[in-house]
C-alpha positions in Angstrom: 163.8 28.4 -17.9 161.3 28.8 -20.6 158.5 31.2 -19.8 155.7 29.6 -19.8 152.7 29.9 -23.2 149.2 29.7 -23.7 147.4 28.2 -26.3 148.0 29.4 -30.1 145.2 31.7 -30.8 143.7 34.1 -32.9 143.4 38.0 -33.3 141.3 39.6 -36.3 143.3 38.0 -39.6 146.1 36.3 -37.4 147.8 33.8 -35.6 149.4 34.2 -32.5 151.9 32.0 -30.7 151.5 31.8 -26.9 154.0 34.3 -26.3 152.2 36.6 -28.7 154.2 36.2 -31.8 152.3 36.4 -34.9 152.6 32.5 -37.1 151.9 32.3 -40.4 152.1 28.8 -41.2 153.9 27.0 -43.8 153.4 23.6 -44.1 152.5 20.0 -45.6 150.1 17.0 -45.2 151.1 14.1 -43.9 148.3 11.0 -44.6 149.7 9.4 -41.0 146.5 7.6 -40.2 146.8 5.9 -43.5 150.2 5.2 -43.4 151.5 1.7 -41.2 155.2 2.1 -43.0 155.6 5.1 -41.0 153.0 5.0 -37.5 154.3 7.6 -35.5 155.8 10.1 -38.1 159.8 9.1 -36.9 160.6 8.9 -41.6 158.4 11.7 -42.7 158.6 14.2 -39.9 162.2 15.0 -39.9 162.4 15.3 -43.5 159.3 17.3 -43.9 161.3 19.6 -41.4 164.3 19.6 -43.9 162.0 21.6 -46.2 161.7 24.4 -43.5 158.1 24.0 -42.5 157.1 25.1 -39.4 154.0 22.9 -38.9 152.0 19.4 -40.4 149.0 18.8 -40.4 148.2 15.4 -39.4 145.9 13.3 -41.1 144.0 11.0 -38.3 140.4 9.5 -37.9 138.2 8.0 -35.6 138.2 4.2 -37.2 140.8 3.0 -39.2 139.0 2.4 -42.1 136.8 5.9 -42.0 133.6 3.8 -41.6 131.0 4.4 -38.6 132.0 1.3 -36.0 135.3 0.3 -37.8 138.5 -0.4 -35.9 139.1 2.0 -33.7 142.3 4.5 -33.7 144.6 4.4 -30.8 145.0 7.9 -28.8 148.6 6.6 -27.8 149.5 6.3 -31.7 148.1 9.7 -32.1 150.3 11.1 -29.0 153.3 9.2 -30.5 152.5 11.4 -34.1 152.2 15.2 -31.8 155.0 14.5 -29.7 157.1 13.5 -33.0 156.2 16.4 -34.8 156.8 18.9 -31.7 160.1 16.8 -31.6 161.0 18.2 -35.4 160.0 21.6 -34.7 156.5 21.4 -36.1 153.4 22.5 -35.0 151.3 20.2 -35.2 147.2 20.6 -36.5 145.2 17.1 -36.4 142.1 16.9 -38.4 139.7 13.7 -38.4 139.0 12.6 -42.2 136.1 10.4 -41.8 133.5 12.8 -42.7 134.7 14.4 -45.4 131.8 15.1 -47.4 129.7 14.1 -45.1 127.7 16.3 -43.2 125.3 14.1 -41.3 128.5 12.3 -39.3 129.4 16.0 -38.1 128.4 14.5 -34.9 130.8 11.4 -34.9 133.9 13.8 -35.3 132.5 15.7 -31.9 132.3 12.5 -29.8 135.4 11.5 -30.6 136.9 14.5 -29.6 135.0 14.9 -26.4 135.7 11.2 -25.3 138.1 11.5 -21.7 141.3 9.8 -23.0 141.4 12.6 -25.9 140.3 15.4 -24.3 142.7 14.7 -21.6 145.7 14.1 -25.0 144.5 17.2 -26.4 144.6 18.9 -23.6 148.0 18.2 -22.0 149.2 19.2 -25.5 147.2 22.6 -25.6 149.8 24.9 -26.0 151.4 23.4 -28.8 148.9 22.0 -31.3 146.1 23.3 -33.6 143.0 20.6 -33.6 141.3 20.6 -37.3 137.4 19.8 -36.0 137.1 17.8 -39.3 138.2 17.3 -43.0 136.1 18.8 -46.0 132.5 18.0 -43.5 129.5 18.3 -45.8 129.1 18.4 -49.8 127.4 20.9 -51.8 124.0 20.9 -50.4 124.9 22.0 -47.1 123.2 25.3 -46.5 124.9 28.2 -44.5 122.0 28.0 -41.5 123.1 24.1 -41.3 126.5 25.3 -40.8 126.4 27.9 -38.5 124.0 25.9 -36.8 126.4 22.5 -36.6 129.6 24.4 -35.8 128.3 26.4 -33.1 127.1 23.3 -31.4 130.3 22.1 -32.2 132.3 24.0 -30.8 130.1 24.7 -27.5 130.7 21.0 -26.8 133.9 20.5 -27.4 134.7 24.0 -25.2 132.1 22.5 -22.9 134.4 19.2 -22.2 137.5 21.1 -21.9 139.4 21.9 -25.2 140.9 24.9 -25.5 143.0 25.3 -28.1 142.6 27.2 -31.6 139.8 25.3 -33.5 139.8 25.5 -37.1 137.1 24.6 -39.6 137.0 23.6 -43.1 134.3 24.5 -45.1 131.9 22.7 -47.0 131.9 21.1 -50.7 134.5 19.2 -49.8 136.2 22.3 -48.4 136.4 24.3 -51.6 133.0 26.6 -50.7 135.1 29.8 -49.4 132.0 32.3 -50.1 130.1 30.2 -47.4 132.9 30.8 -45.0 133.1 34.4 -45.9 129.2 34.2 -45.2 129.2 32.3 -41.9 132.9 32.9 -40.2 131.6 35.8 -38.0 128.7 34.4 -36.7 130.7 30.9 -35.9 133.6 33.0 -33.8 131.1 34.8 -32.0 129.0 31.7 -30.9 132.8 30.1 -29.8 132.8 31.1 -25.7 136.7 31.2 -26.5 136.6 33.1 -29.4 139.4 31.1 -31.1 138.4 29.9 -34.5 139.9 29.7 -37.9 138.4 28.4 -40.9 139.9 26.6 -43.9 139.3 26.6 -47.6 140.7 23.9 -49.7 141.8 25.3 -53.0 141.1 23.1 -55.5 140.2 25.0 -58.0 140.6 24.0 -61.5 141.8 25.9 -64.1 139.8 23.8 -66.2 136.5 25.9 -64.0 137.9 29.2 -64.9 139.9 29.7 -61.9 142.7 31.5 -63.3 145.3 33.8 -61.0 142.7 37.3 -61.6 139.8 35.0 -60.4 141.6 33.3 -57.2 143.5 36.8 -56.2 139.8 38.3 -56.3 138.1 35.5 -54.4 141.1 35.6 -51.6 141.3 39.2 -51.6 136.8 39.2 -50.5 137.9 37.1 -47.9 140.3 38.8 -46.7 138.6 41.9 -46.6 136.4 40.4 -44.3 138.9 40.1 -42.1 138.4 36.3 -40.1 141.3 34.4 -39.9 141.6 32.2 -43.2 143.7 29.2 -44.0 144.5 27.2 -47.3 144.3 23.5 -45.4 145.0 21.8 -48.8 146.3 23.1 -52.6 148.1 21.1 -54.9 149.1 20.9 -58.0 146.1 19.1 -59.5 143.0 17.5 -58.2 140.6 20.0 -59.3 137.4 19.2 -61.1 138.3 18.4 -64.7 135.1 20.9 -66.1 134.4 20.4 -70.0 136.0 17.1 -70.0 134.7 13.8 -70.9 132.9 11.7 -68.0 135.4 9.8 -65.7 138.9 12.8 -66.4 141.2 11.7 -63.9 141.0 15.1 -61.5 144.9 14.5 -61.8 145.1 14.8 -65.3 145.9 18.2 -67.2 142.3 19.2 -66.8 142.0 18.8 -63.1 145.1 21.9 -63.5 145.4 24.3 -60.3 147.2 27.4 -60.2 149.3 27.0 -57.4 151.7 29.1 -58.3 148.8 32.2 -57.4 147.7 30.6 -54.5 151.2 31.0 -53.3 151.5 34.2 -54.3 148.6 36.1 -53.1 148.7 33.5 -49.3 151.9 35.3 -49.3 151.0 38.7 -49.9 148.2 38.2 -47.4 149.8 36.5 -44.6 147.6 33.8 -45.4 148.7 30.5 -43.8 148.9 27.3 -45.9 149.1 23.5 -46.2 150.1 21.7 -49.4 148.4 18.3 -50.1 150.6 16.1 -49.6 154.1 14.8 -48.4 153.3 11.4 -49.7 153.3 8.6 -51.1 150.0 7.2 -51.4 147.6 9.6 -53.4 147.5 7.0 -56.3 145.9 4.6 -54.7 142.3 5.2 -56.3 143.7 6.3 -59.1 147.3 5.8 -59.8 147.9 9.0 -62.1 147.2 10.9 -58.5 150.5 9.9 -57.3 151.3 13.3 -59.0 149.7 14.8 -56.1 152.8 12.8 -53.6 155.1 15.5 -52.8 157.8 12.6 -52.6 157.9 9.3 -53.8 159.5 7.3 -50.9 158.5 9.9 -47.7 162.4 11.8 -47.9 163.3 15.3 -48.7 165.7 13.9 -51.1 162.7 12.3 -53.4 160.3 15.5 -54.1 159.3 15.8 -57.4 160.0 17.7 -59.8 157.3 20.3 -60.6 155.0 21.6 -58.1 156.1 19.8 -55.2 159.8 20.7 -55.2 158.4 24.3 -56.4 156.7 24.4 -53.1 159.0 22.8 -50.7 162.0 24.7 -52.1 162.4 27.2 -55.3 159.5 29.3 -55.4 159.9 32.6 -53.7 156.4 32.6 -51.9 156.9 28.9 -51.1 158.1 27.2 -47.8 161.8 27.4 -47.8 161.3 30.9 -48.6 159.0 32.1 -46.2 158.4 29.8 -43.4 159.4 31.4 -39.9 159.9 28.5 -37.2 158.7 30.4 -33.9 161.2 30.6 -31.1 159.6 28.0 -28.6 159.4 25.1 -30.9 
């Protein structure tokens, strides 16, 4: 008989298992909500798993369509993708995408979360799954009062209707803001009455912007130093801002270039958790030279691409196959 686990939570820097093993995850996105070809995860899920990642992080919303009052999502469909992923031996985290870059539908993200039929889907799963509160929430205007000040109420609510497990948060800017995290992560855990938080920077940083691998080392190494538990929830290849280039650069041409390679490198020398954007396909569908940013063309281990993708998944030494640990109870 296994014995039995709390929820995953946090300790200084790290992750903890509920048997108090420390996780440092290694994983992918998976664009589910988005994706009718494969509803519940049954194609992608077991071949993600064939790259040995230890967790996904589900891509879900409140409407269908990301628009305030669109078609609803189904909590069953969004059972059907946890139980999936827990049935490949991933953790799985579940973030809402609606608001990204939105900071006034903060709110929207909350009520969804705190509605009975989720909270009671969360919370039979609460042991097993990470929630991500919401993608990228709030551009580069939002100031570090209105994000203490959102989170924290946040987070008392959703505590307040009876989730408990760890919480993570993405920063602003569309996620990429990591000194307002380093700013604000302290004062967010301590206003959490289960002191279980994690925040998330998305890296992408251009090369193109001057982030080369002295400049990203330096900027993870001040967080770090801070010591609040950090993870990357999205790096790619490309999709950073294409700075210097002519108006409309594809952000996945050569001039939207990320360093991935020393985000690896320096998440591994930290222990810093990590989630690469994404399994795929369907990043070109705005703009069709992003389908550089699908890991695979056709959802299978078997079709990762060449280049950063399979770099990721399989031959770099800091990247998954080299460095993920699959904890015991999964």
């Amino acid at each position: 008989m296994q014995p039995q686990r709390s929820t995953t939570a946090v300790l200084g820097r790290d992750i903890y298992d509920g048997f108090g093993t420390k996780v440092v995850l290694r994983g992918v996105n998976k664009m589910s909500v988005f994706d009718g070809k494969d509803p519940d995860g049954s194609i992608s899920f077991p071949e993600i798993r064939k790259t040995g990642a230890n967790t996904v992080r589900i891509v879900w919303a409140v409407t269908t369509d990301l628009k305030a009052g669109g078609p609803a999502t189904s909590p069953a469909a969004l059972e059907a993708l946890i139980t999936t992923a827990l049935g490949n031996r991933l953790i799985p985290m579940v973030e809402l995408h609606d608001a990204t870059g939105e900071w006034n539908r903060l709110e929207d993200l909350i009520d969804y979360w705190t509605q009975p039929a989720v909270v009671d889907l969360i919370s039979r799963h609460t042991p097993h799954l990470i929630v991500n509160v919401g993608n990228e929430v709030g551009d580069d205007q939002v100031s570090d009062a209105q994000f203490i000040a959102g989170y924290s109420q946040a987070v008392q609510r959703l505590r307040a209707a009876g989730l408990h497990t760890l919480l993570v948060i993405d920063s602003a800017e569309w996620g990429q803001n990591l000194p307002l995290l380093n700013r604000t992560a302290h004062e967010l855990l301590a206003a959490d009455p289960d002191g279980n938080l994690a925040f998330s920077v998305h890296t992408y940083w251009s090369m193109a912007c001057g982030f080369d691998a002295a400049r990203i080392s330096a900027d993870l190494q001040a967080a770090v130093d801070l010591g609040y538990p950090l993870l990357v929830g999205e790096f790619s290849g490309f999709g950073g801002f294409p700075c210097g280039s002519p108006e409309g650069t594809s952000r996945c041409s050569e001039h939207g270039k990320i360093d991935y390679a020393t985000v690896l490198e320096i998440c591994h020398q930290h222990k810093i958790g990590w989630y690469a954007w994404e399994w795929g396909p369907g990043n070109g569908f705005f703009d069709p030279q992003c389908s550089n940013m699908d890991m695979t063309t056709d959802r299978t281990f078997h079709g990762l691409q060449a280049g950063w993708a399979t770099d990721v998944a399989t031959t770099s030494p800091f990247g998954i196959a080299a460095t993920s640990v699959t904890p015991a109870w999964i």
